[in-house]
N, C-alpha and C positions, 0 to 999 in steps of 0.2 A: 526489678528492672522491666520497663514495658517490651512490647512488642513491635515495632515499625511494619505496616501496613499499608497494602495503596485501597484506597479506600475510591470508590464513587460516592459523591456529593451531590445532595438535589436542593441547590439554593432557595433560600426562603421567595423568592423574587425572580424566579424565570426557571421556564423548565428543558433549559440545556445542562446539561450534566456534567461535571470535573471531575477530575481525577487529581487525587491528595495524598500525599505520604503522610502519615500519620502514626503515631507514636498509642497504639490499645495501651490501656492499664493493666496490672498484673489484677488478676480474677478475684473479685473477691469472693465472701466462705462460698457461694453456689456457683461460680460464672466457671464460663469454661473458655480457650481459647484456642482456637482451630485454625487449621494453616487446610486450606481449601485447594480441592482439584478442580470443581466445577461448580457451579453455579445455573438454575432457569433461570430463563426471562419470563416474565409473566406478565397477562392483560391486565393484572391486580396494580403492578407498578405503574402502567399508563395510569391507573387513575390519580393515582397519589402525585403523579407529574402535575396534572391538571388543573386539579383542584387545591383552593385557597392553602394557604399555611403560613401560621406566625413565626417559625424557625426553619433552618436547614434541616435535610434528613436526611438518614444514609438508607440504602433501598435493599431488595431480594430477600427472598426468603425460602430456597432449596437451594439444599447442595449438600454434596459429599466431603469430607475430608477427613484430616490425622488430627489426635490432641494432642498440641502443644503445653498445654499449663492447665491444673484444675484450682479451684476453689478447696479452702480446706474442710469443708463440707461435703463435698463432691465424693460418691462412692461409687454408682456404676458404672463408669469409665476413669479410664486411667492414660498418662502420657503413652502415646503411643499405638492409641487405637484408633480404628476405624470410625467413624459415626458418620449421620448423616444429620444433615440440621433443618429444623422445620418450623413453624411457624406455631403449628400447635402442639401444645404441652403431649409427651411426651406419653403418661400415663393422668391426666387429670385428677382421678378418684382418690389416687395416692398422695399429689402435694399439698405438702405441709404448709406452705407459705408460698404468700404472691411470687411469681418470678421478678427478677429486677432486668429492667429494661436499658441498657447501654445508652449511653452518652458521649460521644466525642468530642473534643474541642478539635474546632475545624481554622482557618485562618480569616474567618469572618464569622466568630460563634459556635454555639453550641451547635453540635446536628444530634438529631434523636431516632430511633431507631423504632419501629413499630413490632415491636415483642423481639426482632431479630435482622440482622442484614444480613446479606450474603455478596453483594455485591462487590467483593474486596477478595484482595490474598489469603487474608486473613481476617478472622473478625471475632468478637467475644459476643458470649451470650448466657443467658440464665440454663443452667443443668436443666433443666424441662424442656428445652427444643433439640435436646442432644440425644440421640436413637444410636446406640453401639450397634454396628453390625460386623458382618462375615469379613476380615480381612482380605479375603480373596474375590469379593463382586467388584464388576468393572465401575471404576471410580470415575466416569465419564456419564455416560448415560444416564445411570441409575441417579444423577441428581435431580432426573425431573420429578420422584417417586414421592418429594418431599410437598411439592404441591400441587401438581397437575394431574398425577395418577391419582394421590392419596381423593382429591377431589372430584374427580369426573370416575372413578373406579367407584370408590368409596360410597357416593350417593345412590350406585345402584343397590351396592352389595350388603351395606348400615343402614342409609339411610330409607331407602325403599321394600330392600329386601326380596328382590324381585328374584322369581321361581320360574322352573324348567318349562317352559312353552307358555308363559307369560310375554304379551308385545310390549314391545318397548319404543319409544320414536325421541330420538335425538336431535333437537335444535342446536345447531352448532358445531362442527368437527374439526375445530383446532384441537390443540393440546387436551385441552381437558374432555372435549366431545370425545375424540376416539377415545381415552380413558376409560371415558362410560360405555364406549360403543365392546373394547375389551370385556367390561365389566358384563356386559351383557351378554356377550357371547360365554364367559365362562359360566354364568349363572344357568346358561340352558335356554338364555330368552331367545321366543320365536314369533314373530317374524323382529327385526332389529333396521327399523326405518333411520335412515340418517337423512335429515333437511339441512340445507347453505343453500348458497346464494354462487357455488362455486363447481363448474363440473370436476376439475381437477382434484378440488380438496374432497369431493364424496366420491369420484375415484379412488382416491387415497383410503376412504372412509371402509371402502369395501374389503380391502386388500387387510382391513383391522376387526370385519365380522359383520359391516353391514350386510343383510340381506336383499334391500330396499334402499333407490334412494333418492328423493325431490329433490327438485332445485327449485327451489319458490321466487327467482325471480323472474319465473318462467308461468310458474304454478303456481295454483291457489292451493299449501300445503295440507292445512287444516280438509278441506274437501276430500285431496289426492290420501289423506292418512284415511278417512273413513269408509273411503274408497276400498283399499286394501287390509281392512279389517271388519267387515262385515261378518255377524254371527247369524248364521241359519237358525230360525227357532227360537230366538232370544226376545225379546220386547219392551219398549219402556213402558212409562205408567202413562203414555201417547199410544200406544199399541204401537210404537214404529219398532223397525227393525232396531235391535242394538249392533251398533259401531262404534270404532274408538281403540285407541291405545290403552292396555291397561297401566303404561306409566308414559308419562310426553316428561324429558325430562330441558328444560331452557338453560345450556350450558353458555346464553350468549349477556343475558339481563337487561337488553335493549327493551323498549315499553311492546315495540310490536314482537317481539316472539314472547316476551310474558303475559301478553294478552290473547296469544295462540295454545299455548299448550292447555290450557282449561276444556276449549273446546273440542282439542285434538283427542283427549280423552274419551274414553270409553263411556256411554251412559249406564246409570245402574239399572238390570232388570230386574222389574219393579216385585218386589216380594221373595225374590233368590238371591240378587246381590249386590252389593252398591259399587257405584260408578267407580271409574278411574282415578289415579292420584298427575298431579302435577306437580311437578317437582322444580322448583328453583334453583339452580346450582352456580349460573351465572352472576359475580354483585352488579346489581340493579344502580342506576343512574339515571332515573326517572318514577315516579309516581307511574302508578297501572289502576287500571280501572277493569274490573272484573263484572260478568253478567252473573246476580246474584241466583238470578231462576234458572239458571242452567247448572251452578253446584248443587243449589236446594232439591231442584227438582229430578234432577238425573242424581241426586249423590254423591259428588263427585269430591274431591280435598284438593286442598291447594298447601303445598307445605314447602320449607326449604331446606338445604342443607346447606352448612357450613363443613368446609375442609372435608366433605364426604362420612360428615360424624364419625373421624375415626379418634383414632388410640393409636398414634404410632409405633407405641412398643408393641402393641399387636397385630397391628396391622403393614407394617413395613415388612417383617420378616415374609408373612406371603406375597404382597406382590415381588416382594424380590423373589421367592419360590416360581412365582408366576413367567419371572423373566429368565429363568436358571431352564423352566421346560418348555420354552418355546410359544407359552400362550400370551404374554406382554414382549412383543419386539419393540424395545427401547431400541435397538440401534436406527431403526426403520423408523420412529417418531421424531429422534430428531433428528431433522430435516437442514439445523442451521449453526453453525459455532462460530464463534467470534472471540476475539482477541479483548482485555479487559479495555485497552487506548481506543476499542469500537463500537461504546458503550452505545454513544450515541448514532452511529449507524444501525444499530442493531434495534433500540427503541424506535428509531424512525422505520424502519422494515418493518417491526409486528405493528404499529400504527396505521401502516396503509394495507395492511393485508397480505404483506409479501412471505409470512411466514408460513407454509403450508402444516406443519405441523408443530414441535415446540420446536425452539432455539435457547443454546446454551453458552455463556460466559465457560471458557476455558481457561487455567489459569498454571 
């Protein structure tokens, strides 16, 4: 016997959004079937609004909630427990086989789900985006840990690796920015530059670890970053002064801040050590064009991170530690909740920039 669910719906053919009762399937051998407290909104779902698509789709991909029904495959959780659900597989290294990706019959078509929805009461999905945790974390908040921390946290702390009095400079500080701005601050990084476009949101930014903080639509940030990271005694293979971030990380993917954090970086001094990393962390929605004599020559990388390279099974457990002592205030991130029937007030709010930090489907 299925499951009935009100589901968001994102039509093959316009990107206003419905709302559908819908009948889930019972799980098959791997699926799981969750009955959801909260839900992110994420800039990831504006895109998929946006852009083309030959079927309907159902959207989100964090959140918290209880198992309702497993798979008869299914072993590390069971009816009754906590999880949180996310987008990336769970422990990758471990599975056995592809995840199966959910299908709805909707009342115009199939909708498809992109590894997972969340946007619903309720929603099934493949045992690899299912994280059991602590039956006692607050099942509100902590649903933005499934993509917004795991990724703007995660790129500092996996994918960068960034160390005690290492600078750090953040393009962006919505949701995922401060993430990384957290992230940087528990790693020990110093100085912790946050760049917007917004004085309120790097208010905010500071109040989560920024040290420093541009508003580039004021400032030339790239100049203002090298400004406040100048190394006495350091030099490239120009004999100039070394300056530079030793990570610039673009939580935004727009072409002009991808084409900033390269040269926001640190140069390498020539013969001691090589230049700065930039870090992609925002998905990208344009072509970038990089200055190839400025990585060659100063040393510098340009790399990306997806989901903040993590491991949810190992990585969930501490930022939830992280939110348990005070160093990730989720309650203070999100900034915005909404009712599942304001689906699309809510889409339309983080499209014009209204969301100061994340916002969450409450259910």
């Amino acid at each position: 016997m299925g499951t009935e669910a009100n589901v968001v719906v994102l039509p093959k053919d316009t990107a206003t959004l419905r709302i559908e009762t819908l009948t889930l399937p019972d799980p098959a051998p791997t699926q799981v079937v969750v009955k959801q407290f909260a839900s992110g909104i994420c800039h990831s779902q504006l895109h998929q609004m946006h852009r083309p698509r030959q079927h309907n789709v159902v959207l989100g991909h964090e959140s918290t909630g209880v198992v309702l029904k497993t798979g008869s495959n299914v072993r590390h959780v069971k009816e009754g427990d906590t999880v949180m659900v996310t987008w990336v597989p769970r422990n990758a290294a471990q599975a056995d086989s592809a995840p199966v990706t959910a299908q709805l019959d909707t009342s115009d078509g199939v909708a498809i789900s992109e590894n997972v929805f969340t946007w619903a009461d309720h929603t099934i999905c493949d045992q690899q985006y299912v994280v059991k945790v602590d039956p006692n974390i607050k099942t509100d908040v902590t649903a933005i840990i499934g993509c917004a921390v795991m990724t703007g946290a995660g790129a500092v702390i996996n994918t960068a690796q960034v160390q005690p009095g290492q600078s750090v400079v953040i393009f962006g500080v919505g949701g995922v920015g401060l993430s990384a701005v957290v992230g940087a601050r528990v790693a020990g990084a110093d100085p912790i530059i946050a760049v917007d476009l917004d004085d309120a949101k790097l208010d905010f930014a500071r109040a989560f670890g920024a040290t420093h903080v541009i508003n580039a639509s004021d400032t030339d940030p790239v100049a203002a970053i090298h400004e406040m990271t100048r190394r006495d005694g350091e030099f490239t293979i120009f004999k100039q002064e070394v300056s530079g971030a030793d990570y610039a990380f673009d939580c935004i993917g727009i072409r002009q801040t991808m084409e900033q954090i390269v040269p926001a970086c640190r140069s390498g001094h020539f013969g001691v050590c090589e230049g700065g990393t930039a870090v992609l962390v925002g998905v990208p929605t344009t072509p970038v064009e990089l200055n190839a004599i400025d990585v060659l020559v100063n040393e510098k990388h340009f790399i990306g991170s997806i989901g903040g390279s993590c491991a949810p099974d190992r990585d969930f457990p501490r930022f939830l530690e992280w939110h348990e002592s005070g160093q990730l205030d989720l309650e203070a991130m999100v900034t915005a909740r909404y009712k599942l029937e304001d689906i699309n007030t809510a889409t339309d709010a983080l499209q014009n920039g209204q969301i100061q930090g994340r916002a969450i489907l409450e259910f």
